[in-house]
ZAMARGU-4260 file (C-alpha; in steps of 0.2 Angstrom, whole numbers, plus 5000, padded with zeros to 4 digits):
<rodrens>
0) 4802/5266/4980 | 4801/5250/4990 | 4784/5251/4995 | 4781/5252/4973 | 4792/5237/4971
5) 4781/5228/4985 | 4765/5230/4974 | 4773/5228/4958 | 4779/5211/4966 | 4763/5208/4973
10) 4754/5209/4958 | 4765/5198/4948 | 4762/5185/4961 | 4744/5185/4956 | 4748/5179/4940
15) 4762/5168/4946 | 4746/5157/4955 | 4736/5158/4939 | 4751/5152/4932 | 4755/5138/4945
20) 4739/5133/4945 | 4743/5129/4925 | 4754/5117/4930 | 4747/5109/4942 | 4733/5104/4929
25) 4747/5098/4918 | 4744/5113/4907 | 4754/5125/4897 | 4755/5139/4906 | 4748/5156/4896
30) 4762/5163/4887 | 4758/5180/4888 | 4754/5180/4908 | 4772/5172/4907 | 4777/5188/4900
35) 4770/5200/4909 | 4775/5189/4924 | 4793/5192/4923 | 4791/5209/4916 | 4784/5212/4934
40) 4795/5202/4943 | 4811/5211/4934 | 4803/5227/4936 | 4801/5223/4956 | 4819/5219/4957
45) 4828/5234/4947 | 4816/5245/4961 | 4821/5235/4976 | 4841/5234/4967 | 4842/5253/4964
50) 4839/5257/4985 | 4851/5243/4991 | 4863/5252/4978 | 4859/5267/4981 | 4866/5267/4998
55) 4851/5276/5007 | 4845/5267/5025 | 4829/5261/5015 | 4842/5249/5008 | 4850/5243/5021
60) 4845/5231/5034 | 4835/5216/5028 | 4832/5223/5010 | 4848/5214/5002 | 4843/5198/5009
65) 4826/5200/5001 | 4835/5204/4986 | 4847/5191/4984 | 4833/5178/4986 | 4822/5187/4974
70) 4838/5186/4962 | 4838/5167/4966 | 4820/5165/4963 | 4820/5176/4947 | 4834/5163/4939
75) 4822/5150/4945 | 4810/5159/4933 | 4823/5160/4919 | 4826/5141/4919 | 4807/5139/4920
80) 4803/5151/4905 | 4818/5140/4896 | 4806/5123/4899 | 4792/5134/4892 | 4800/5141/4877
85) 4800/5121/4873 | 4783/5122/4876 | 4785/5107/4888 | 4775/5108/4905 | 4785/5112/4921
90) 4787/5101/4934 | 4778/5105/4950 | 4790/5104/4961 | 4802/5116/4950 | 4787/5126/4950
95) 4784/5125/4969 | 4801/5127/4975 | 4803/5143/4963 | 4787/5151/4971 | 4792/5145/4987
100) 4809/5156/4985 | 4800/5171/4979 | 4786/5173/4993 | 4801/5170/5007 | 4811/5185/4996
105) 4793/5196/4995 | 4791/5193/5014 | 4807/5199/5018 | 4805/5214/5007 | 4787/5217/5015
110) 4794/5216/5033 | 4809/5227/5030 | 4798/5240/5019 | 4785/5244/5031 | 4798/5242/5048
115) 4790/5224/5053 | 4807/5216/5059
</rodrens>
């Protein structure tokens, strides 16, 4: 289940740089990508949250870390989706540091998935 949440994660990140890059043009992001953004990002999340709860040693070790900075990262998003409801451009360090968290978060779930650390 990991190694789905890992690509489920990895495609949102996609359309977390298309979105990015939106801001860093000063531009409204695409609201739908938003969307379908944190569709992927929350599915990634409830994966990687049902192993770490579900007791199994795929949970254990660095998984939880990766998920409480993914957690952070995804209330990063919320307060970013909240500036965008306002249809008010993010500001790029908001932006930054929110995708800043989630790659550290993804990494850590990487290396703990396929036995890296």
């Amino acid at each position: 289940m990991l190694k789905i949440a890992v690509l489920i994660f990895a495609i949102g990140a996609l359309g977390g740089l298309i979105l990015a890059s939106s801001v860093r043009r000063g531009r409204l992001a695409p609201w739908a990508l938003s969307i379908v953004h944190m569709l992927l990002g929350a599915t990634g999340l409830v994966l990687t949250a049902l192993v770490v709860l579900g007791g199994s040693d795929a949970g254990k070790g660095m998984v939880p870390i990766a998920l409480l900075i993914l957690v952070v990262a995804a209330l990063g998003g919320f307060y970013l989706a909240s500036i965008h409801v306002k249809k008010e451009v993010a500001s790029k360090g908001i932006v930054f540091t929110h995708a800043g968290i989630a790659v550290i978060g993804f990494l850590l779930l990487v290396a703990a998935t396929f036995h890296l650390v």
